[in-house]
C-alpha positions as CSV (number, residue, x, y, z in Angstrom):
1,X,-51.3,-75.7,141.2
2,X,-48.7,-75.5,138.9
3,X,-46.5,-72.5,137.1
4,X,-48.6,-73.4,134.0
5,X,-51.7,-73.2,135.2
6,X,-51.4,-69.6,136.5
7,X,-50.3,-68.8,133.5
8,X,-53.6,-69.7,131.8
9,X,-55.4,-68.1,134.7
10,X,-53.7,-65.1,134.5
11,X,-54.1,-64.6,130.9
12,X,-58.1,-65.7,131.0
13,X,-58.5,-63.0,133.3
14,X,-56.9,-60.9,131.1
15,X,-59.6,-61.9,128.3
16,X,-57.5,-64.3,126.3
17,X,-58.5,-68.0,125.2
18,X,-56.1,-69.9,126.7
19,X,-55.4,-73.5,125.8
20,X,-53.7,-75.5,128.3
21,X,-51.2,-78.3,127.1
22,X,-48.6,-80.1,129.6
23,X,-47.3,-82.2,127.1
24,X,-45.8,-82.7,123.9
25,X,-48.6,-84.6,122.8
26,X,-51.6,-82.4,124.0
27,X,-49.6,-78.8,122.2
28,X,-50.3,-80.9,119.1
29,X,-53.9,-81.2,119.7
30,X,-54.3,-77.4,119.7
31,X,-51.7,-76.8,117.2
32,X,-54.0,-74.9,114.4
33,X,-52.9,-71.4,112.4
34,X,-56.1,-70.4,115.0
35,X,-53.4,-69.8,117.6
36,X,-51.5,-66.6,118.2
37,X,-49.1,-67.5,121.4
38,X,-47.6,-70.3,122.0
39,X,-46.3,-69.7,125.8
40,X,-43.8,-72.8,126.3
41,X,-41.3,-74.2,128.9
42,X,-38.4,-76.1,127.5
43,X,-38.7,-79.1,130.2
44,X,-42.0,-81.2,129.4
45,X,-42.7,-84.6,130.6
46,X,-42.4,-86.0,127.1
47,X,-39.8,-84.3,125.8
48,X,-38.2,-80.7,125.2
49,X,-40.5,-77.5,124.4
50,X,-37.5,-77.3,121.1
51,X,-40.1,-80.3,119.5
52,X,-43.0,-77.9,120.0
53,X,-41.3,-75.0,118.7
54,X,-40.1,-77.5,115.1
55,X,-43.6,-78.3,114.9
56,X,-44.5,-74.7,114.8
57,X,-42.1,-74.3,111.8
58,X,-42.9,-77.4,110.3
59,X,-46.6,-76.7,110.1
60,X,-46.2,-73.2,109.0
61,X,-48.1,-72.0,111.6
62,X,-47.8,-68.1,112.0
63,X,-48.1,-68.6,116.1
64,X,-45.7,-66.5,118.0
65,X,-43.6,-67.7,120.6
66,X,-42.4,-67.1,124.1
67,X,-40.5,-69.7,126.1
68,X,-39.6,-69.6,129.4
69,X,-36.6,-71.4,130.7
70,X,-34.3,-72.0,134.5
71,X,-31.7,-73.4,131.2
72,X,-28.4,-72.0,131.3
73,X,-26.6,-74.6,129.5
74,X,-25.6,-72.2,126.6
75,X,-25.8,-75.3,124.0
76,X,-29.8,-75.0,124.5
77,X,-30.1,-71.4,124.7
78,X,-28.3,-70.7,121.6
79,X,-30.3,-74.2,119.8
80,X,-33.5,-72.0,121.3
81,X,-32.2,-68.2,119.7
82,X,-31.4,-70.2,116.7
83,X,-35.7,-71.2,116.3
84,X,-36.6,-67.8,116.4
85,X,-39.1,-67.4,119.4
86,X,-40.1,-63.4,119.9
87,X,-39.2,-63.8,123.6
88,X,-37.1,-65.9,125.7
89,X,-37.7,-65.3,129.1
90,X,-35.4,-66.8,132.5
91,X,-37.3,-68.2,135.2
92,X,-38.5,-67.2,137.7
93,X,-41.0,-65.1,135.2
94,X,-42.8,-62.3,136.6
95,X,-46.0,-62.5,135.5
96,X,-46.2,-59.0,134.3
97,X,-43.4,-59.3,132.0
98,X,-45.1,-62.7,130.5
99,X,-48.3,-60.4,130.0
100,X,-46.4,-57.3,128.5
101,X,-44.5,-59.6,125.9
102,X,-47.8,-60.8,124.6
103,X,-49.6,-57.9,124.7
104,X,-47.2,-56.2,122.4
105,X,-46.4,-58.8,120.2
């Protein structure tokens, strides 16, 4: 099972809609101004999490952000503070703290 996947569990059993996307390409499909979190890992298959996160910006999509990252080339980190996400989270993520940075944004 991947890290992803309880993710989504986690936060269905905490009552929220959750819409799974492992790629660049399936984020897109659920890309709508419907969305209120985008949780998102900088390493995808198909590319960097930073395309997801322009995308956001490009669309004008109000969606909130939180991406986790094991990054600590200081180049990315500082290209990742520079999009604005409300959180920015190290891995390994404790669960709880994913939760309690949704929950209050």
């Amino acid at each position: 099972m991947s890290t992803a996947s309880v993710y989504a569990r986690l936060f269905r059993a905490q009552g929220f809609e959750v819409f799974y996307a492992s790629t660049i390409a399936d984020a897109k499909a659920h890309l709508t101004r419907d969305v209120d979190w985008v949780v998102l890992d900088l390493m995808l298959p198909d590319g960097s999490g930073l395309q997801v996160m322009r995308l956001l910006q490009e669309m004008r999509l109000p969606a909130r952000v939180a991406v986790i990252t094991g990054a600590s080339d200081p180049d990315s980190l500082w290209e990742v503070t520079r999009l604005h996400p409300q959180a920015l989270l190290r891995k390994p993520v404790d669960p709880r703290e994913l939760l309690r940075v949704v929950d209050q944004g």
